[in-house]
N, C-alpha and C positions, 0 to 999 in steps of 0.2 A: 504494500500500500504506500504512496505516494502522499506521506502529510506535512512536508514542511516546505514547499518550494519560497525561493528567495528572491527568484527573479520576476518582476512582474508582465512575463512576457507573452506574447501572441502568438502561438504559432498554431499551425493547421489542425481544424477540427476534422475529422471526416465525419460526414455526417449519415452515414451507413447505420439511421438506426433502425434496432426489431423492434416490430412492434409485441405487445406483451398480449395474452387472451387468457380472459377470466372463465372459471368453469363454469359458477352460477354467477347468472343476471337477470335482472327480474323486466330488463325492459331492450327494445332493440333499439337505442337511439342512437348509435355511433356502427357505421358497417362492420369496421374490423375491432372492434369488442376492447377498443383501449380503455382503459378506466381513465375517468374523468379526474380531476384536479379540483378541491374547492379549499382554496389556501385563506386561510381570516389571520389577518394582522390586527393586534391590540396593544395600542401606543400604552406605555408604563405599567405593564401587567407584568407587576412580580407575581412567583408563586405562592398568591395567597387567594386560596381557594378551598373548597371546601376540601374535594380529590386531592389535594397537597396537605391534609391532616389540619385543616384552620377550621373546625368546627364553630367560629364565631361565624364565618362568611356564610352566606346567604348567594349561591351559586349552582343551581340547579342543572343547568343545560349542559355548561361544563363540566361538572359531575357527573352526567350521566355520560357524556362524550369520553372523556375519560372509564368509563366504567364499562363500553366498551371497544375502547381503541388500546393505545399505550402511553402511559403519561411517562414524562420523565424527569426525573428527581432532582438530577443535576443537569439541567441545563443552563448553557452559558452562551452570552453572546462578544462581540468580539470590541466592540467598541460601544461605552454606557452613554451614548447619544444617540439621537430618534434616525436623523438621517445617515449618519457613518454606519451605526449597525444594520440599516436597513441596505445600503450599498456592500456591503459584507456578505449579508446574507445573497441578494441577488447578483453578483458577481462572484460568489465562492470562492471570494480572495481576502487575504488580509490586508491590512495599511501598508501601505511599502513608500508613504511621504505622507507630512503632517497632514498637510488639503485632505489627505481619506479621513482624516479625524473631526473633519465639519459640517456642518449641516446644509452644507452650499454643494458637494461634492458633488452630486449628480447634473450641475449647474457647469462644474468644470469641465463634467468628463464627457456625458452622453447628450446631453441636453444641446440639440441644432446643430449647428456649423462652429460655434464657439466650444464646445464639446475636445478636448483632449482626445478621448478615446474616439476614432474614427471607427464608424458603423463597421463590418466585417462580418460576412456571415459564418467564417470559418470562426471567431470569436465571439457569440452572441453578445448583446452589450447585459443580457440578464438571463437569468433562468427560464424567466416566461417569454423572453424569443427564440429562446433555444425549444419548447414546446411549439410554438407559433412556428419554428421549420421545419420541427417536423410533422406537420399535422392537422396541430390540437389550435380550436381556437379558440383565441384569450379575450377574456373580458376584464378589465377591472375599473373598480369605482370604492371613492374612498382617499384614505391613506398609503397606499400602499409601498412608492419612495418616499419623497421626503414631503413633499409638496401634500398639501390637504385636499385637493383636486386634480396634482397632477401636473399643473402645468408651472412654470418658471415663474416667479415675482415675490417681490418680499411682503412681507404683513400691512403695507400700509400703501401699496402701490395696485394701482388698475392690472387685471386681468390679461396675462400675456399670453400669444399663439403658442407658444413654445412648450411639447411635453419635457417634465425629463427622463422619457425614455418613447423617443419618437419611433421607433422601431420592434417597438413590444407588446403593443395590445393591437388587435383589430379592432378593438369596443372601448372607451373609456368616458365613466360617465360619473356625476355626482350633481345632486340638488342641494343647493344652496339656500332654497327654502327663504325665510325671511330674514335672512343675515345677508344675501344677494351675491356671494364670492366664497372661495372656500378657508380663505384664512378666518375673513371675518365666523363665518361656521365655528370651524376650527375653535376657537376664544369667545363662540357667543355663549350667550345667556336669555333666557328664557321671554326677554322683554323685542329679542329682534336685534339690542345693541350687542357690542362686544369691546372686551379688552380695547384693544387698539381705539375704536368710537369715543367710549367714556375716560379716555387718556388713563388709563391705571388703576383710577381713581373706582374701585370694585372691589369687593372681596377674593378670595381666593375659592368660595365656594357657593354653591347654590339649591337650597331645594323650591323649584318649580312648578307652581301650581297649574303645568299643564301634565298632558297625557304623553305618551312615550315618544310622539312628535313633532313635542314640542322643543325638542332637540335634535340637532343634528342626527345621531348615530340610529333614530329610527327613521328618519328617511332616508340614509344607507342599506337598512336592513329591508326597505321597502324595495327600493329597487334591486338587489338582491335578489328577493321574492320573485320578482317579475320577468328580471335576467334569467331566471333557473326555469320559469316556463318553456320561456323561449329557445332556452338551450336543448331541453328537451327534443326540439323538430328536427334541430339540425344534424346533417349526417355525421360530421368528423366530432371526435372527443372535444370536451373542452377543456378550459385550463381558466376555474372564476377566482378573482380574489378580490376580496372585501376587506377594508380599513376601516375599522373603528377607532373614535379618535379617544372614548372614555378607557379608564380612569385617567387622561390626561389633564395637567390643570389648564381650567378651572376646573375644580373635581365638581360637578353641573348636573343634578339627577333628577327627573320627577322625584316630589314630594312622597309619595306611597311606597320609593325605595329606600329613602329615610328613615318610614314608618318601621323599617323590616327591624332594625336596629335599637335597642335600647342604649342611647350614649354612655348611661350611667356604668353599663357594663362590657364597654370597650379597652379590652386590653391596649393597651401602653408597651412601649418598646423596654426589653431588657436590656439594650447597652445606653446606658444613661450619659458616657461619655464618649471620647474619640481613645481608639485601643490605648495602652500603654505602652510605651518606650516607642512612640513614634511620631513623624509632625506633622503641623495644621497643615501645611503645603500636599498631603496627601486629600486633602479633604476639601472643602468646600461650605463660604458660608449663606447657601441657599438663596445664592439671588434669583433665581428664577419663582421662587414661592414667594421670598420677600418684597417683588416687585407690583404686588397687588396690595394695593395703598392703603385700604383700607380692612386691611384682614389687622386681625385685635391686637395679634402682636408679630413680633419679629423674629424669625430664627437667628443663631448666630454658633458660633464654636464655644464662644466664651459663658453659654448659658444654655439650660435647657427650655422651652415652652411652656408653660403652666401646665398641669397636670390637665385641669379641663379644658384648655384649648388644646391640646394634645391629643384628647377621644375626640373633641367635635372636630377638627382636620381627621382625622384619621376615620370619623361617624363621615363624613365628608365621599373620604376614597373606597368607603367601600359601600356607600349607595351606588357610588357613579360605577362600580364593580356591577353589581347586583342588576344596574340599568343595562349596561352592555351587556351583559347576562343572558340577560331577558331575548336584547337582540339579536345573541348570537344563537339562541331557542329558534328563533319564528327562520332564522336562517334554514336551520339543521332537517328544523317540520315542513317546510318548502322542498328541501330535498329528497324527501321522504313521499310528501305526497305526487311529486312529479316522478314516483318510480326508479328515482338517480343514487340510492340512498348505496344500493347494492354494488355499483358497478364503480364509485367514485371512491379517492384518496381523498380522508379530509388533514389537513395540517391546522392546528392551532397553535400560533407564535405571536409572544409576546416581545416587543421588540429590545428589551431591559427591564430591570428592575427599578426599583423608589425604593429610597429613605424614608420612612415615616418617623422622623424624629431619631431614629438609631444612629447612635453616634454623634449626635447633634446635630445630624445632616435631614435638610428637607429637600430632598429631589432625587438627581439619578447624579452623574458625571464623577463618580469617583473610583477608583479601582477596588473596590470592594464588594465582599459576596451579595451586598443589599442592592450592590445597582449592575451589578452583573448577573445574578441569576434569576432566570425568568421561564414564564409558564412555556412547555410546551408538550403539548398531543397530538399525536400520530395515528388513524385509525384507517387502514386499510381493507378493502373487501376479503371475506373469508379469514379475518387475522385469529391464528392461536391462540391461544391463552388470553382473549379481551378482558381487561381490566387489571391482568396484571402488570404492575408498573415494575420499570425498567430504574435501576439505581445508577446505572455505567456515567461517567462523565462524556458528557456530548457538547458542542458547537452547534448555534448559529448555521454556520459556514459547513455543517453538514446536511443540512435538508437539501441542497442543490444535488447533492450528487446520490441521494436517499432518491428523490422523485424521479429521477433517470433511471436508476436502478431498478426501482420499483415497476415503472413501463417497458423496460427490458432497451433503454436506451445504451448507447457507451456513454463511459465516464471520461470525460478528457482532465488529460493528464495533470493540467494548471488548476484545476480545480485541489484547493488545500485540504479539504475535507473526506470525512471518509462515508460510504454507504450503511446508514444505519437498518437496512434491512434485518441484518441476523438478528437483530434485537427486536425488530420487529414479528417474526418467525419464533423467537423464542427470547423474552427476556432477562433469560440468566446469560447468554451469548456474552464470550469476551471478545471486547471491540478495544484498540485504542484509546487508551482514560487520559487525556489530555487535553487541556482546552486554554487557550491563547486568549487573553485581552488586551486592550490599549487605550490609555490616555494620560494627560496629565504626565506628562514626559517618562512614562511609565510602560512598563513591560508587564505582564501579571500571569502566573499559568496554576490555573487548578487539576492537581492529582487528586487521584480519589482521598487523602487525608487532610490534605496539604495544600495549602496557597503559597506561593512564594512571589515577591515582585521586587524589580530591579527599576527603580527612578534614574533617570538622567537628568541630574540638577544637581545644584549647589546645598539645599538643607538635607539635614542628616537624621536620622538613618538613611540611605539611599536604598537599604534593602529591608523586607519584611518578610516575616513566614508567620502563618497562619498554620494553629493545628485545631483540625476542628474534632477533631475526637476528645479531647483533652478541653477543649473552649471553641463549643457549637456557635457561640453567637459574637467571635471575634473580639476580644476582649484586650487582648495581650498580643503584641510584637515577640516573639518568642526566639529571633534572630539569633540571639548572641548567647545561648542555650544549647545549640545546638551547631556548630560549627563545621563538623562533616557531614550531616544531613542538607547544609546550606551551599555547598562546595558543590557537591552532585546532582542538587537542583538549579546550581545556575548553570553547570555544565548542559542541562536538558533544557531550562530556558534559553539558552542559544539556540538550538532549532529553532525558534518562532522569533529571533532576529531580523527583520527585516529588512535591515538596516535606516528603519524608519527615522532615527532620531542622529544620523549622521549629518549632522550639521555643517 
């Protein structure tokens, strides 16, 4: 297997692929019997669900998705921001320069003529063009790169031609609804304004006294709905993906998901500080949460949240949990009633993790297990063992070469990831337990005990280990404890060198 290449380069795909045929299907919608693709992206959906042991969570659809596909325990993604990880994920490659670490990336690389990586079909510029040649045809709407509808512009600019990835969908589509654009979506709130409109000056949170449409993520799950009819007629497989934008902030839910919640009885994060024997320059002091003006209080390193604004942010993220929930249910029952249920791969990917206060961090962009590891489920036609979950360390940057696999495509060689089939066939399968991250001038790789990360900077510690068997919830730097355990784990952190931070 082929998982740490260094170079990020192009060379020739052949695209000689087999198609794959299912025994049992329950409908003829596709000639040659490929199974379908229904990929749902969830912006800041750590694993906190019910199917990941949080019995406080209020998460039905995914529970049961989980209950009969493959959830996975340790999943990681490769970079803890919305757009790098999602370029990670649909390029199957790691950072190999800082620009892959931004959220402008797909602006640099694929996105028109200004676009870095020039179209290539022997290089697909994503996963789902590489379905889209051979075959399968793609729909999506949503979030799915970076963009909340897809196309180029920043948060406070008109509406530009430009997808960024002009070569990947034959369908793309999103209603904007009464927000009018998709950023504004993105950041609205239940009155039609949004962040950007009302300068700041808004909470960080919202319950809604409309019905599930009154937010964005159920007019994504409507058209959804409607795309899965339609997909139904047409001859060739398809390939849909759906972005939901909840629990992202504003954490923004109907009111009745609120209800689902008793505040009083919301657990509070166990690490009350930032680990020991390491520095604030690993971390972050939550300005993306602090930048909504009028939320009660302020995060910061040097303090924690009050105890009660602490459950109501956190009563917050997991209504907007429990909303997306909902819509990723009426997705699933769509599927189901259009006869597609049997013959399709569903993927559920969260695209990182959130700090809920852990650490004294409120957001994602840190290299730590709270904003690197994130939901993900796998549920194949005919799969073994449904429901039982898989513990192996997995990537991101392995679902690309998993989906290939899976329809009986080749794996090209640049692709860094490995096919998590076996594990899907049988989840005690040993696969590769390695899993790569980046930011923050940081290098990070989780073994199945073990965190270790190598900073390129000036504050010190410049390296950390993480033992989670010894301290689950990341407490302590444990570096300088263990001194040959640390030797031979930066030796194996050199594979996922990229030479990203060669300056």
């Amino acid at each position: 297997m082929f998982k740490y290449p260094f170079e990020y380069v192009y060379i020739f795909l052949s695209l000689l692929f087999v198609s794959c045929t299912g025994e049992n299907k329950s409908n003829d919608q596709n000639d040659n019997n490929s199974p379908n693709i229904l990929f749902i992206a969830v912006d800041d959906l750590r694993p906190q669900l019910g199917a990941y042991g949080k019995d406080f969570m209020i998460t039905p659809n995914m529970d049961r998705l989980a209950g009969e596909g493959r959830l996975f325990r340790h999943h990681y993604v490769t970079v803890p921001t919305c757009g790098s990880s999602r370029y990670a994920l649909l390029t199957g490659q790691y950072p190999h320069n800082t620009a892959e670490l931004g959220n402008d990336i797909f602006y640099k690389t694929t996105a028109g003529e200004r676009g870095t990586r020039k179209h290539n079909v022997d290089s697909p510029e994503s996963m789902v063009e590489a379905f889209r040649l051979n075959g399968y045809y793609t729909v999506g709407m949503g979030k799915i790169s970076h963009s909340a509808d897809g196309y180029v512009y920043g948060y406070t600019d008109t509406v530009s031609s430009i997808m960024e990835l002009p070569n990947s969908w034959d369908e793309f589509h999103f209603n904007a609804g009464k927000w009018g654009n998709g950023w504004n979506a993105f950041f609205g709130y239940a009155s039609g304004e949004n962040r950007q409109s009302l300068n700041k000056e808004v909470k960080p949170y919202e319950a809604g006294k409309v019905d599930d449409d009154g937010y964005p993520d159920g007019l994504t799950a409507n058209l959804a709905m409607d795309q899965l009819g339609k997909l139904k007629e047409r001859s060739e497989p398809f390939f849909l993906a759906v972005g939901f934008f909840k629990p992202h902030l504003p954490f923004t839910a109907p009111k009745k998901y609120w209800d689902l919640y008793d505040e009083d009885k919301i657990p509070i994060t166990n690490t009350h500080d930032i680990p020991a024997n390491t520095s604030k320059a690993s971390f972050h002091e939550s300005g993306e949460f602090n930048q909504y003006k009028k939320g009660e209080e302020k995060a910061g390193l040097d303090h924690e949240l009050s105890e009660a604004y602490a459950r109501k942010v956190r009563h917050a993220y997991f209504a907007a949990t429990s909303y997306v929930d909902a819509q990723i249910g009426k997705v699933l029952e769509a599927l189901e009633e259009n006869g597609l249920a049997d013959n399709t791969i569903i993927v559920l990917w969260g695209d990182h993790g959130w700090h809920l206060g852990d650490e004294r961090v409120w957001g994602k962009h840190t290299l730590s297990e709270y904003a690197l590891k994130s939901a993900l489920i796998i549920k194949t036609p005919d799969m073994p063992e449904p429901g039982v979950q898989a513990g192996a360390i997995v990537e991101s940057t392995d679902i690309y070469p998993t989906l290939l696999d899976l329809t009986g495509q080749a794996i090209p060689d640049y692709l860094v990831g490995q096919s998590l089939k076996p594990i899907l066939q049988d989840p005690q399968a040993v696969v590769d337990q390695t899993a790569f991250s980046y930011f923050r001038k940081g290098i990070s790789m989780r073994v199945p005990r073990y965190r270790i990360t190598k900073y390129f900077r000036k504050e010190e510690p410049k390296v950390e280990l993480y033992d989670y068997k010894t301290d689950p919830d990341e407490t302590s730097n444990v570096v300088a404890e263990h001194p040959e355990l640390v030797d031979s784990l930066l030796m194996e952190l050199e594979k996922g060198d990229t030479g990203l931070y060669n300056y």
